[in-house]
N, C-alpha and C positions, 0 to 999 in steps of 0.2 A: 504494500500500500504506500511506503514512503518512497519507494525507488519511483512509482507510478507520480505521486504529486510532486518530486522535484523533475520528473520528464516535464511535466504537465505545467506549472510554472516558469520553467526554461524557455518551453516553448513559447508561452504569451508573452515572455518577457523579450523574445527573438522577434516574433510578428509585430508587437507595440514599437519596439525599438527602430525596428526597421522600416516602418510606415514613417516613422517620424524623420528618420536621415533620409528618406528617398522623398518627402516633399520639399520641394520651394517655392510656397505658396506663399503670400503674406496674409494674414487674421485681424490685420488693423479696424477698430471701428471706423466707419469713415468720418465719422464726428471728431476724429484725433486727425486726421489726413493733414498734410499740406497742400497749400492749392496749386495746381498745375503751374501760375507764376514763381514758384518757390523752387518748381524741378528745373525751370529753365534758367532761374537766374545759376542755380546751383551748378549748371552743366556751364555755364557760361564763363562761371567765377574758374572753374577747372582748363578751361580753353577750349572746350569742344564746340564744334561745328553743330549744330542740331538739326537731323534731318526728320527724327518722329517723336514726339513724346507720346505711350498709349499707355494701357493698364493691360497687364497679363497676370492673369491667375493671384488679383489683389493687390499685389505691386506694380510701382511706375517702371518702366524699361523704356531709356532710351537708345536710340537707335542714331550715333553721331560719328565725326570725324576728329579725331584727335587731333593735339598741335603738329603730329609728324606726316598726318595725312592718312592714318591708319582710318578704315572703318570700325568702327566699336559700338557693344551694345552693352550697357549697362541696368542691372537691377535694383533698386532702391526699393527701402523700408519708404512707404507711403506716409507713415510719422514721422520718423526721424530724420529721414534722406539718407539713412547707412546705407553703404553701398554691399549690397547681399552677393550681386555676380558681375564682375567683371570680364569682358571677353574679344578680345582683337577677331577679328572674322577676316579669314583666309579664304580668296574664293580661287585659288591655283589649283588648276587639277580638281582631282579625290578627299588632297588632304586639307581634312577640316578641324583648325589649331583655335584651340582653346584657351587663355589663361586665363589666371588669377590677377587679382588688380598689382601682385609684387614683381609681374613680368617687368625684366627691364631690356629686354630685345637682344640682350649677347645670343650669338649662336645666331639668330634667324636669317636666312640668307635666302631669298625671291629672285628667281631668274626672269 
């Protein structure tokens, strides 16, 4: 019986767990939001170009061009402006290059 409930709590604590790392939704009430002037000035203050600001799955994503000329899409907390995913978009080929906002471009080399 105990070998059975520590399966058996393993398990829900595998499935809870992993529902939770596999979302990136944001839960913000909209009543806390910042208003879509606050995403723009905030992309502006960074030096980004802005070509969409929308809402995906609760968060603001914007869709810009950086100081280097890179395409970028970025994710924000709709409260706070944290930036949740950063991401350079590679459209060369097949291969499709991901980062984190602490990319600093060593190594990337575009033919």
């Amino acid at each position: 019986m105990t070998k059975t409930l520590t399966i058996a709590t393993f398990l829900t604590a595998m499935i809870s767990g992993g529902a939770a790392l596999a979302s990136d939704d944001c839960y913000e009430p909209m009543a806390n939001w910042q208003p879509r002037g606050a995403v723009a000035d905030f992309a502006m203050d960074a030096g980004w170009l802005v070509h969409r600001i929308k809402i995906d799955d609760g968060c603001y994503e914007i869709q810009a061009v950086d100081a280097e000329g890179r395409q970028i899409e970025i994710t924000l907390n709709p409260a706070t402006l944290e930036i949740l995913d950063f991401e350079y978009e590679d459209h060369h080929d097949d291969d499709d290059q991901s980062h984190g906002s602490s990319h600093d471009g060593e190594g990337d080399t575009h033919d």
